[in-house]
C-alpha positions in Angstrom: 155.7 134.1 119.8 156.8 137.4 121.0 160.4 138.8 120.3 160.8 139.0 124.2 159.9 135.3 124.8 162.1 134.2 121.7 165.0 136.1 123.1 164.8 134.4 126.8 164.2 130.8 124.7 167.8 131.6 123.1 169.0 132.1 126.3 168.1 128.8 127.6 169.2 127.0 124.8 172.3 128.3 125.3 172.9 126.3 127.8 170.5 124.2 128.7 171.7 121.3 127.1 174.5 121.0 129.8 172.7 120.5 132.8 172.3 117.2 134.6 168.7 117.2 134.4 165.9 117.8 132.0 165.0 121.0 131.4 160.8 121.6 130.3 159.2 124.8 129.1 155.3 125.0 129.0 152.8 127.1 127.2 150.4 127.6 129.8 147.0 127.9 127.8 147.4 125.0 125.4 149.8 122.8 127.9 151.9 122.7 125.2 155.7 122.0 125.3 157.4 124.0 123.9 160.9 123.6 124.6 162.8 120.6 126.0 166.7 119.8 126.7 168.5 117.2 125.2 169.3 115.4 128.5 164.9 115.4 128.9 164.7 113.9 125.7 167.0 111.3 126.2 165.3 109.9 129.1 162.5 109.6 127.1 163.7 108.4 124.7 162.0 110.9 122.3 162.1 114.2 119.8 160.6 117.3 120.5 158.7 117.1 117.4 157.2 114.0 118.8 156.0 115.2 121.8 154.7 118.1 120.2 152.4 115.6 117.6 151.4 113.6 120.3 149.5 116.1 122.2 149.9 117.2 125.6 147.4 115.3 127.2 148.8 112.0 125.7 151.9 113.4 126.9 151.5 113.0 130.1 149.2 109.9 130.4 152.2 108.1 128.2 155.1 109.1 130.3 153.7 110.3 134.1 151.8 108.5 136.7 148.3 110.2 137.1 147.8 109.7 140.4 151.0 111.9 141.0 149.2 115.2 139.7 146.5 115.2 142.3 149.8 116.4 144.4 151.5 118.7 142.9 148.8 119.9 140.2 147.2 121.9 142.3 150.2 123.9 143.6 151.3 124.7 139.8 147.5 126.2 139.4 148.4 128.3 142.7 151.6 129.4 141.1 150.0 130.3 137.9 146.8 132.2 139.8 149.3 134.4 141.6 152.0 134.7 139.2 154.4 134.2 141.8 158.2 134.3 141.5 158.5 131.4 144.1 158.7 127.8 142.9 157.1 125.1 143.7 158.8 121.7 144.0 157.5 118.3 143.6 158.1 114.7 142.9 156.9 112.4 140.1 157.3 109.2 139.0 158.1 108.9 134.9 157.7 106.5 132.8 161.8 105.8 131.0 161.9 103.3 128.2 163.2 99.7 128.7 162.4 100.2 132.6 159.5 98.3 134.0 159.0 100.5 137.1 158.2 104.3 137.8 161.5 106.4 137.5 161.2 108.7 140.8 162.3 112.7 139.4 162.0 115.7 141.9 161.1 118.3 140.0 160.4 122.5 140.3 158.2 124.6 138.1 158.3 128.6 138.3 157.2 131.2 136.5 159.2 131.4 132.7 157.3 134.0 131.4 154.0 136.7 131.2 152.4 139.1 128.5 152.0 142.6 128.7 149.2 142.6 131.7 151.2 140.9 134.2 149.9 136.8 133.4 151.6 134.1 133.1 152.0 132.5 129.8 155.0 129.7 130.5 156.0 128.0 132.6 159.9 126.7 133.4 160.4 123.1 135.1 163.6 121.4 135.7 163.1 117.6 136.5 165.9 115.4 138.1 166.0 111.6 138.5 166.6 109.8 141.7 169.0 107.1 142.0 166.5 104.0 142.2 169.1 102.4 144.0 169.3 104.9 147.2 167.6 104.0 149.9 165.9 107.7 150.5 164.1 107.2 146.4 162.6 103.5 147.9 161.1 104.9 150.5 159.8 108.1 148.9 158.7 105.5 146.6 157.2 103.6 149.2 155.0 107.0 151.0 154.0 108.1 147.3 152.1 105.0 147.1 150.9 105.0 150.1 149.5 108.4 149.7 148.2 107.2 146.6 146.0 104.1 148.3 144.7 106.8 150.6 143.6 108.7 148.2 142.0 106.0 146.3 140.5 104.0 149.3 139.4 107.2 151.9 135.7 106.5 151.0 135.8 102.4 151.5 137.5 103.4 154.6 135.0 106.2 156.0 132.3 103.6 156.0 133.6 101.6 158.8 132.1 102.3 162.2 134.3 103.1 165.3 134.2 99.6 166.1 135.2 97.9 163.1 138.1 100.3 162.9 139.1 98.7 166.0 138.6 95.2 165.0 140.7 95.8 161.7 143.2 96.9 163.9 143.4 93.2 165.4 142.7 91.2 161.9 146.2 93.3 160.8 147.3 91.8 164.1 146.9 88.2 163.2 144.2 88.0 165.9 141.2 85.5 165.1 137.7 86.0 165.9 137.6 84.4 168.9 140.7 86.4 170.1 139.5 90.0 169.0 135.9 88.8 171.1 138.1 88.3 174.3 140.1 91.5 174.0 136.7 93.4 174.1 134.6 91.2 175.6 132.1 90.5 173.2 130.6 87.6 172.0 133.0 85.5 169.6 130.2 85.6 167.1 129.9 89.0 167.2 133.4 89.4 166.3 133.1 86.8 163.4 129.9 89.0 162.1 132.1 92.0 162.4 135.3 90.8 160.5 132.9 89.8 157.6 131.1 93.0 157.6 134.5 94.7 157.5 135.7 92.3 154.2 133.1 93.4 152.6 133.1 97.0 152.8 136.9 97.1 152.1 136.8 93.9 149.4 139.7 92.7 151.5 140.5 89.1 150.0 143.2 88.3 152.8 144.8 89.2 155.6 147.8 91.5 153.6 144.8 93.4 152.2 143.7 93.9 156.0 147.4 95.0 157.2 147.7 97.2 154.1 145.1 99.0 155.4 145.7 99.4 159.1 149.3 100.5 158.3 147.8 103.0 155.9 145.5 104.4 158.4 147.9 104.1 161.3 145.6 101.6 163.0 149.0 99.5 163.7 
């Protein structure tokens, strides 16, 4: 480690136990951490030495939510590629011992430090929790998964013709067969064939599956 890097480490040390928020330095190459506050420790519940023994990919698949990273991963890579000074700012949803849910923390990475041609070698991020009980973290909370079930269902969804799109729209409803045939004039079994061909290509096992799905896709 370079005397330069060392120096700006000292620095942060300095003070960085202080701050109401955890406080994460990262070797860019290796991922490797290679700094962390006391108050970031804590809410892991965790040594430095032991995140550094663990690994970084086990790192992050023990204490973060994966399908947070297809977010804000590729803005750090951005950041990195252009050695920016901006940062970029993000949430995530950690993993805190003796709690059975995802913690919501908005954090921001930027640029810690580069080598002698201008890249960037490591990377600074300061992560706060949300207060689980405020009603602005529930309904992050609440769009992050959503985001997330998009993400994971856009290519059940793509398969549905125009129609059924419009049929799921009444299932969410609470219309029956015969109902959704009347609103557009088809013939009730038409409707029934429909709705079944519609289960199947979403694996929709009741009618909270079908309304989890129109609301996703702002079909209601």
């Amino acid at each position: 480690m370079d005397q330069h890097l060392v120096q700006k480490l000292k620095h942060i040390q300095f003070m960085a136990d202080e701050l109401p928020a955890a406080l994460i330095i990262h070797e860019v190459e290796s991922l490797r951490i290679v700094y962390m506050n006391q108050p970031g420790l804590d809410i892991l519940g965790t040594t430095l030495e032991e995140i550094q023994a663990i690994g970084s990919e086990t790192y992050h698949v023990k204490y973060f939510n994966a399908e947070d990273s297809d977010e804000y991963v590729p803005k750090i890579l951005h950041l990195i590629k252009t050695g920016g000074r901006q940062q970029v700012s993000y949430f995530q949803q950690v993993r805190v011992p003796e709690k059975t849910e995802w913690q919501l923390f908005v954090s921001n990475t930027k640029v810690f430090a580069r080598n002698e041609t201008g890249e960037v070698t490591h990377l600074l991020t300061i992560a706060s929790m949300l207060d689980p009980t405020h009603h602005i973290t529930t309904k992050v909370n609440r769009l992050m998964n959503e985001v997330a079930f998009l993400r994971q269902n856009n290519l059940l969804f793509s398969r549905l013709t125009r129609r059924e799109r419009e049929i799921l729209k009444y299932i969410a409803m609470g219309m029956s067969s015969p109902e959704i045939a009347a609103k557009l004039f088809i013939a009730a079994a038409t409707a029934e064939t429909h709705r079944k061909n519609i289960k199947n290509k979403l694996g929709l096992k009741n009618n909270y599956d079908a309304v989890k799905f129109a609301q996703a896709y702002n079909l209601v």
